[in-house]
C-alpha positions as CSV (number, residue, x, y, z in Angstrom):
1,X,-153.3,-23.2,3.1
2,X,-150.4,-23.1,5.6
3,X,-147.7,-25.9,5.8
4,X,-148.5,-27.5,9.1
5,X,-144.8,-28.2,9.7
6,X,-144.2,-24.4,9.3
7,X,-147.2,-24.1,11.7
8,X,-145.5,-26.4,14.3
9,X,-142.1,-24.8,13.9
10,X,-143.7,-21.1,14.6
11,X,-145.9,-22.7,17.7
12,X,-142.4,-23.9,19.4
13,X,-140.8,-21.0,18.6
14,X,-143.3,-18.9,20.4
15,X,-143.5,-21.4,23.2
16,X,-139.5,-20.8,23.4
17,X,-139.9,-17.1,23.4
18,X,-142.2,-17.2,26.3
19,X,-140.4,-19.5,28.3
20,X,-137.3,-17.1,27.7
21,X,-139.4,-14.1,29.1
22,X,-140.4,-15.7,31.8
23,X,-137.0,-16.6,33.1
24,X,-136.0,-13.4,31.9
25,X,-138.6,-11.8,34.4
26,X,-138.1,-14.1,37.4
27,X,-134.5,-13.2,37.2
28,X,-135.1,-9.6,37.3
29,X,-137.1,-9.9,40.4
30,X,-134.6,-12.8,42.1
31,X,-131.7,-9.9,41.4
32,X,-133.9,-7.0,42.8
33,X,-135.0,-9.2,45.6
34,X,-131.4,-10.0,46.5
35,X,-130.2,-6.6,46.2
36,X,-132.7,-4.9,48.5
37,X,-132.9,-1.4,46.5
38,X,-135.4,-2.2,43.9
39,X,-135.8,1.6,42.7
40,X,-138.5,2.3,39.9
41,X,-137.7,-0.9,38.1
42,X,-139.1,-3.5,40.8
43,X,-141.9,-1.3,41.7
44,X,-143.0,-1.8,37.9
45,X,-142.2,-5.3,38.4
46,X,-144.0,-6.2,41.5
47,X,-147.3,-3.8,40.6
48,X,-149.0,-7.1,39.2
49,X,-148.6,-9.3,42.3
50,X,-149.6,-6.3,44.0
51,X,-153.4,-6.5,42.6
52,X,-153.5,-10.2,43.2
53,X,-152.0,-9.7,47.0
54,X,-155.2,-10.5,48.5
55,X,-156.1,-12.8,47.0
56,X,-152.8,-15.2,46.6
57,X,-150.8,-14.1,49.6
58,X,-153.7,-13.1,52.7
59,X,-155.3,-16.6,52.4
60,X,-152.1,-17.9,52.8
61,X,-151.7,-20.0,50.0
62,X,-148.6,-18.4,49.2
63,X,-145.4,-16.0,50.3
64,X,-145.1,-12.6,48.7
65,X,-142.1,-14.1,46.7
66,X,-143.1,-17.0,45.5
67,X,-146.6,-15.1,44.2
68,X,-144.2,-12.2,42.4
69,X,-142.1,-15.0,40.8
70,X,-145.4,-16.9,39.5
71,X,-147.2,-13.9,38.7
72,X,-144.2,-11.6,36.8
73,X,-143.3,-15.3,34.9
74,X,-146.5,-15.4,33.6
75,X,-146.9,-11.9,32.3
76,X,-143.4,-12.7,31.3
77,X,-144.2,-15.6,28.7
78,X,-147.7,-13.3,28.0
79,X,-145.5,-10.7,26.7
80,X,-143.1,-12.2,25.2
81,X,-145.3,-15.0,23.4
82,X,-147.6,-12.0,22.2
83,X,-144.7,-10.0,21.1
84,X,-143.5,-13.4,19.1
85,X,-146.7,-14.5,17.5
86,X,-147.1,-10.4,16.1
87,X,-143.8,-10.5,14.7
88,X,-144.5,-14.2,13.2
89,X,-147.7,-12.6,11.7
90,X,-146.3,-9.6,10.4
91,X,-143.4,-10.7,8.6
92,X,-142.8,-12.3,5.4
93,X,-143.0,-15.7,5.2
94,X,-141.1,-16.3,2.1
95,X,-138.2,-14.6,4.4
96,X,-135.3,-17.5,5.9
């Protein structure tokens, strides 16, 4: 059976992970916003606020930046926490 204090200490350091992508991938798109040329990078980046367009922005609940900024910061922490809790399963846990 698992320690449940390791199991706490794994669950906050997911939680930290995602939190980090999702600033990470708000600032990317603050930057490319502020810059002007986005280039192939924030066409990547803005694809997923793209499909939820109509939805989000035509019924005016919000602007087009504000809906990239929510949207890419929570693919952001999706990514990120997914990409921590894979590496937490996969490596050894008698590792420091």
């Amino acid at each position: 059976m698992e320690n449940p204090n390791r199991l706490k200490k794994e669950f906050r350091w997911v939680c930290k992970v995602a939190i980090c992508g999702a600033v990470l991938f708000d600032a990317i798109i603050l930057l490319l916003a502020r810059d002007g040329d986005s280039g192939l990078l924030g066409i990547l980046l803005v694809t997923p606020s793209a499909f939820l367009y109509s939805s989000l922005i035509d019924s005016g609940k919000m602007e087009p930046l504000s809906a990239a900024l929510v949207i890419n910061a929570l693919l952001g922490a999706i990514v990120f926490g997914l990409l921590a809790a894979v590496w937490l399963s996969v490596k050894d846990p008698h590792e420091k």
